[in-house]
C-alpha positions in Angstrom: -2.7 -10.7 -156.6 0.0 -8.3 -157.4 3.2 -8.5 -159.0 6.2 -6.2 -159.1 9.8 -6.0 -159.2 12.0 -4.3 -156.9 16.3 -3.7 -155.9 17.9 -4.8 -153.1 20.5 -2.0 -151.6 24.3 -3.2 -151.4 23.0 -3.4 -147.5 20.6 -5.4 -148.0 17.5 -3.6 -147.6 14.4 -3.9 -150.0 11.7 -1.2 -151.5 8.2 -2.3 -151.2 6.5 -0.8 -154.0 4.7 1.9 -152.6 0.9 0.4 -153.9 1.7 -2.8 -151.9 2.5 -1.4 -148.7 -0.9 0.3 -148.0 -1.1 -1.5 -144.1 2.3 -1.2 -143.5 3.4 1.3 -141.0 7.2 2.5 -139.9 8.3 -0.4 -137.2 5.7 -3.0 -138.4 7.2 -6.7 -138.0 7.6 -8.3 -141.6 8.0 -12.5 -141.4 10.3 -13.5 -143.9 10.1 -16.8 -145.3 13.2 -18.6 -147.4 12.5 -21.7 -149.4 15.4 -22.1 -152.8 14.9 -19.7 -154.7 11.6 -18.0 -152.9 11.2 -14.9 -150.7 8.1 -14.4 -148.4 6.9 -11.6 -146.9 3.9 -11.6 -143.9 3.2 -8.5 -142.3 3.4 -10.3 -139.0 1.8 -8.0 -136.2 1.0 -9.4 -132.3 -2.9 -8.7 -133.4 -2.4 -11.3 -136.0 -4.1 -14.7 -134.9 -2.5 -16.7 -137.5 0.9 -15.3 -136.7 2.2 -17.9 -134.5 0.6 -20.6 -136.6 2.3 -19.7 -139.4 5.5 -18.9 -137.9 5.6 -22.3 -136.8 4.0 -23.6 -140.2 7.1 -22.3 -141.5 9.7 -23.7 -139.4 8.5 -27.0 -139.5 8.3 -26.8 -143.8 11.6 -25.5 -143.9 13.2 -28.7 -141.4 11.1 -31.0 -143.7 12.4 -29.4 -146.6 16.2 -30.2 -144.8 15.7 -34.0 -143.9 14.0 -34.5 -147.1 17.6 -32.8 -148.6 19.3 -34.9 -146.8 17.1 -38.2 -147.7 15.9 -38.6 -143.8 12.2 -39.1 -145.6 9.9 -42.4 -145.2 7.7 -43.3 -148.4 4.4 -44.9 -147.2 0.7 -45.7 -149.1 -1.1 -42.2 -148.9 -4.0 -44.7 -146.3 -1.2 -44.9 -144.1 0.1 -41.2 -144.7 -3.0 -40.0 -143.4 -3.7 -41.9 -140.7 -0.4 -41.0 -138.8 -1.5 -37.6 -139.8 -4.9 -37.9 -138.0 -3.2 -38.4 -134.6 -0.9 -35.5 -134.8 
């Protein structure tokens, strides 16, 4: 894994350090991912597989992340948990 740190521009935009960006190509999608005080970033291309998986992955994390917020959550025994889980 690597770690660096970066600037955002008074409009918004962000450098990638240069080391990190090896696949990346001018006009590639990038998925951005919001959660607090996190920022994703996915190089997200239509060749990706996993793409819409984890597009959708991410949507439904960030509206369970809301109704949990908001105290919209059940608390069940982890048997029980995983049994609803089973027949999604």
């Amino acid at each position: 894994m690597e770690v660096a740190i970066t600037r955002m521009s008074s409009r918004g935009q962000v450098v990638i350090p240069a080391g990190m960006r090896d696949d990346l190509h001018e006009g590639d999608k990038i998925l951005v991912i919001q959660n607090k005080d996190q920022i994703i970033l996915k190089k997200a291309t239509k060749a990706d597989k996993n793409f819409e998986k984890d597009f959708e992955f991410a949507k439904r994390t960030e509206d369970a992340w809301k109704s949990y917020e908001k105290g919209e959550f059940v608390s069940m025994p982890a048997v029980k948990f995983l049994e609803r889980l089973s027949k999604c």
